[in-house]
C-alpha positions as CSV (number, residue, x, y, z in Angstrom):
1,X,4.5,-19.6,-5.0
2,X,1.3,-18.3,-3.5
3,X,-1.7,-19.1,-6.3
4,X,-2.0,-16.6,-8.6
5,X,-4.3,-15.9,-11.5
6,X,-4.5,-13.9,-14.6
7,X,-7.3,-11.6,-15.3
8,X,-7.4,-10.2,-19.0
9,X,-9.4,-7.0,-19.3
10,X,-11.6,-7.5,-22.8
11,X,-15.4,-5.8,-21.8
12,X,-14.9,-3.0,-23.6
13,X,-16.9,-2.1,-26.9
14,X,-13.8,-0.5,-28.6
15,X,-15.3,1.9,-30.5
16,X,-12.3,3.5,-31.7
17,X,-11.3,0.4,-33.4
18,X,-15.2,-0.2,-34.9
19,X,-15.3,-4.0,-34.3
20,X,-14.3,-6.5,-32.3
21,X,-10.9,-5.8,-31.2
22,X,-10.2,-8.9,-29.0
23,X,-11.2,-11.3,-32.3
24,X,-8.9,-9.0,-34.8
25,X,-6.1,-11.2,-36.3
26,X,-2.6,-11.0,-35.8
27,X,0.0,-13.3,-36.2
28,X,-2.2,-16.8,-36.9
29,X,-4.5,-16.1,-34.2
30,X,-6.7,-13.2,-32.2
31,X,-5.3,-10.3,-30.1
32,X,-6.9,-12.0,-27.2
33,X,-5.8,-14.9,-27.8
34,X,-2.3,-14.2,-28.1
35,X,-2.5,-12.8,-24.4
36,X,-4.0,-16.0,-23.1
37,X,-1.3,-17.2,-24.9
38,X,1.3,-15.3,-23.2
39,X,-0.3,-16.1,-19.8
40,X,-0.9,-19.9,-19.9
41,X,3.4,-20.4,-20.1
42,X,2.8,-18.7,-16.5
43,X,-0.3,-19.7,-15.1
44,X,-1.5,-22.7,-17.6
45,X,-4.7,-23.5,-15.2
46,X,-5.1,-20.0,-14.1
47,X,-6.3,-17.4,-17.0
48,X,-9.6,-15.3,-17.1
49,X,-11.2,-13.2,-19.3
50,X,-13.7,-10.4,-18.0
51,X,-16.0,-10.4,-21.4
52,X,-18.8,-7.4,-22.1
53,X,-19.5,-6.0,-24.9
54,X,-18.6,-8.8,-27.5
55,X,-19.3,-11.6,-24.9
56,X,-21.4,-13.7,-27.4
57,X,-18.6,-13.4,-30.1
58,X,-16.5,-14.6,-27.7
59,X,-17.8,-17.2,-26.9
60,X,-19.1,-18.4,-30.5
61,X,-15.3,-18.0,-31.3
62,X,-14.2,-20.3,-27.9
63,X,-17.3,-23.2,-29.0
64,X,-15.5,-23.4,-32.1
65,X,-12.4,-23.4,-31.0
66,X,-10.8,-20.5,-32.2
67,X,-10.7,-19.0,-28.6
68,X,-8.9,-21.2,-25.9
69,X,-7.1,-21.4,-22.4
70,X,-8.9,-19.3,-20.7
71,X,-12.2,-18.8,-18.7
72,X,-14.8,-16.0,-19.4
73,X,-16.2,-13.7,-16.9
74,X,-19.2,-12.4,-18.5
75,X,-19.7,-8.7,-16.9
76,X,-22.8,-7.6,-17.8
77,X,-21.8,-3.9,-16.5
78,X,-19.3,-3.6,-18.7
79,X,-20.3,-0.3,-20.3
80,X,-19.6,1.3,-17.0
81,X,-16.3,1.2,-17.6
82,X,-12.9,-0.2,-16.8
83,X,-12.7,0.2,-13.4
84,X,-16.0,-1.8,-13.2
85,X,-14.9,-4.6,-15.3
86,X,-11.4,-4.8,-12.8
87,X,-13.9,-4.9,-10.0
88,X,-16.2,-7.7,-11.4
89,X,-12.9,-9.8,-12.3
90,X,-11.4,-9.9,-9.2
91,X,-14.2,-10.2,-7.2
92,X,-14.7,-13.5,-9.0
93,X,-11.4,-14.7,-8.1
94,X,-10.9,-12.8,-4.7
95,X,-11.9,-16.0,-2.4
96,X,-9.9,-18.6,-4.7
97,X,-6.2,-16.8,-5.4
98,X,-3.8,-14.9,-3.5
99,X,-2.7,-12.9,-6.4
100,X,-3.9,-11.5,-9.5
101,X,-2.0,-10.9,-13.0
102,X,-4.5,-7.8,-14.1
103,X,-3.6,-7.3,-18.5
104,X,-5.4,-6.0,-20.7
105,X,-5.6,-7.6,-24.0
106,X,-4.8,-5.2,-26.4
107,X,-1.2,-4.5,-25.2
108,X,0.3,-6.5,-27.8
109,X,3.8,-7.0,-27.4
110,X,4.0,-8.0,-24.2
111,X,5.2,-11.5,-23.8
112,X,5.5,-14.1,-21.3
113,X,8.7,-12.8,-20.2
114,X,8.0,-9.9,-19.0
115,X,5.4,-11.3,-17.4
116,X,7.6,-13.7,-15.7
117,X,9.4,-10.7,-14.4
118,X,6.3,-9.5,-12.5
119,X,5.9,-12.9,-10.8
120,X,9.9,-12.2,-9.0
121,X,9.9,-9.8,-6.5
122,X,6.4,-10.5,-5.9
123,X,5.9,-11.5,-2.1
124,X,2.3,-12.0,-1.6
125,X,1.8,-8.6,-0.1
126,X,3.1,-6.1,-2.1
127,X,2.3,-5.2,-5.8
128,X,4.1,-5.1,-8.9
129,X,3.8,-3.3,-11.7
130,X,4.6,-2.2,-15.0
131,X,6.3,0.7,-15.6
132,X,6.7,2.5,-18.6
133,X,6.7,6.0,-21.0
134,X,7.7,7.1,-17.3
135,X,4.8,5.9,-15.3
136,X,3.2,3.0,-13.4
137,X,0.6,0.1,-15.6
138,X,-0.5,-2.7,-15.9
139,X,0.2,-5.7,-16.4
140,X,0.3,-5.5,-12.8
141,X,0.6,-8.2,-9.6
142,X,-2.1,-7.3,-6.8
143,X,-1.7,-9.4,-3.9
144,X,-4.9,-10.6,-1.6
145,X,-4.8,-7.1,0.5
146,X,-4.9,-5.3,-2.5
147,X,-8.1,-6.9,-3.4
148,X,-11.4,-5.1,-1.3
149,X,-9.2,-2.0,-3.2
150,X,-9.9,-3.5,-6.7
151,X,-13.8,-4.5,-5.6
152,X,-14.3,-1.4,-4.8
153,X,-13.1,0.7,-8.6
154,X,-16.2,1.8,-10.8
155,X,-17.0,3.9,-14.0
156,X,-13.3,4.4,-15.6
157,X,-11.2,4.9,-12.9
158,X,-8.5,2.1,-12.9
159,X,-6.2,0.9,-10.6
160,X,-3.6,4.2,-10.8
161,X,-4.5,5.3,-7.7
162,X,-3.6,1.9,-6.1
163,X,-0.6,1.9,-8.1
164,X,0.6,5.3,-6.7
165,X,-1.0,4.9,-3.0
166,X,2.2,5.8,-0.7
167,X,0.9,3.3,1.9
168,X,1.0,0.4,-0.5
169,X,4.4,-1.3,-1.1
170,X,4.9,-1.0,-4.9
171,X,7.6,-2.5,-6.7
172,X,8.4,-1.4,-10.4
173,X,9.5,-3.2,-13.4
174,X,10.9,-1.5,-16.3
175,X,8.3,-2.9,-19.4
176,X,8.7,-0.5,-22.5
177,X,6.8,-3.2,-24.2
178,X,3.3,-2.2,-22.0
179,X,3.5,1.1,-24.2
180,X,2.0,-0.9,-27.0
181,X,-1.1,-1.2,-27.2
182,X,-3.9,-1.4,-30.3
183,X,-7.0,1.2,-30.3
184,X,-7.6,1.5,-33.8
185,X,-7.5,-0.7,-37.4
186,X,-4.5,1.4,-38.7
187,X,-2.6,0.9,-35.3
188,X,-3.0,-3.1,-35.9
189,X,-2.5,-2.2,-39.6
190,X,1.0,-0.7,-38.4
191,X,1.9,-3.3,-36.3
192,X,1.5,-6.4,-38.6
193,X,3.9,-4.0,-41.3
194,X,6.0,-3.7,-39.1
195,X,6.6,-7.4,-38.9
196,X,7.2,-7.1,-35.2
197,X,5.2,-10.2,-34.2
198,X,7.0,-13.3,-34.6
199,X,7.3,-16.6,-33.8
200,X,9.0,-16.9,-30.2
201,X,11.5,-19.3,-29.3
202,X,10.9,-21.1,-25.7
């Protein structure tokens, strides 16, 4: 397998969640964390995380080790938007990996298995995506010639247009569990009710 990295989207403020969303518990640990989680049974050397707005509480929460696995990218663009934050990340990681696993850390019930399933038709040159409530997403596979693409995103716009560029070979994998994802308290309120998030076997 060509070396690949994950890069876990996390700059934003969240300000429709008031707080710091990537620290908000759920199920023993931190939203973030549980994606770093999710990644490491993929990529156990290879997990980022472009920080921003809570940077510092980030990292006060990985000194005492409450936040682990992964690497922070501090963008200090972040309130530009999304796009910028994907551009920042992989222009970190551009010169080092073939491919990047972009996520973003608030899609919570996504699990290393359909993760996994991103990592199988991907051939080093193509991309492959989520797909879900009938469109294209991320978590998404961008190989290396997808990569001046990603550099090159700023303010909000993310990497849909890639995703849906006829001339790049896209592969799709059905991922109903993308569709979940945590923007508000009563949203993660919802979710821990629920009782969706359990303990997964290996």
């Amino acid at each position: 397998m060509s070396a690949i990295a994950a890069l876990i989207l996390a700059a934003g403020q969240g300000s429709r969640f008031g707080g710091c969303k990537p620290l908000a518990r759920v199920a023993g640990g931190s939203l973030l964390q549980r994606s770093i989680d999710q990644a490491r049974r993929l990529l156990p050397q290879d997990v980022f995380v472009v920080s921003g707005a809570w940077h510092q509480a980030l990292d006060q929460a990985r000194q005492r080790g409450e936040l682990n696995g992964a690497t922070l990218l501090h963008h200090p663009g972040w309130v530009d938007g999304l796009g910028s934050s994907l551009a920042f990340g992989v222009a970190q990681l551009a010169s080092a990996y073939q491919g990047i696993l972009v996520m973003l850390a608030d899609q919570v019930a996504v699990t290393h298995r359909e993760l996994a399933r991103l990592l199988e038709p991907f051939d080093g040159g193509n991309i492959v995506c989520g797909w879900y409530g009938g469109r294209r997403g991320v978590p998404a596979l961008f190989g290396a010639n997808s990569f001046s693409r990603l550099q090159a995103l700023s303010g909000d716009q993310g990497a849909k247009a890639l995703l849906y560029d006829p001339g790049m070979p896209v592969c799709e994998c059905p991922m109903p569990a993308a569709a979940i994802d945590i923007d508000t308290r009563s949203q993660l309120d919802r979710w821990r009710e629920n009782g969706h998030l359990i303990n997964e076997p290996d």
